[in-house]
C-alpha positions, 0 to 999 in steps of 0.5 A: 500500500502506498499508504506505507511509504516506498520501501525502494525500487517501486516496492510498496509497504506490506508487498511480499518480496524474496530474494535467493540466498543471503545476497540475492537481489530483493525482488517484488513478488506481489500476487504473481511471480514467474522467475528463472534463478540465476543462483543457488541458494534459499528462496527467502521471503518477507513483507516489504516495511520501512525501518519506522514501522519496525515493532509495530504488529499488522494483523493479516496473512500471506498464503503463498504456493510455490511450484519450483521446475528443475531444468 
């Protein structure tokens, strides 16, 4: 929601993001997301929040299905 600030590069606070592995890039997931990894690692995810709204509970789920695909 824009509402929450611009977390950076267009991301919104509360969009779902990722990234694989600890210095993957941060990527927006949001509703859909189609991707080839580009490197090995942990599909990390999170909810995109500026550093302010740190400690603040926000009531509400993500439910996310992930299909992965071994070339």
């Amino acid at each position: 929601s824009p509402n929450f600030g611009n977390v950076g590069s267009g991301i919104f606070g509360g969009t779902l993001i990722g990234k694989i592995g600890d210095t993957g890039q941060m990527m927006k997931v949001g509703s859909k997301l189609n991707f080839t990894a580009s490197q090995a690692g942990t599909f990390q995810l999170g909810i995109a929040s500026q550093g302010n709204y740190e400690g603040n509970a926000f009531p509400g789920e993500y439910e996310v299905k992930i299909r992965v695909v071994k070339k």
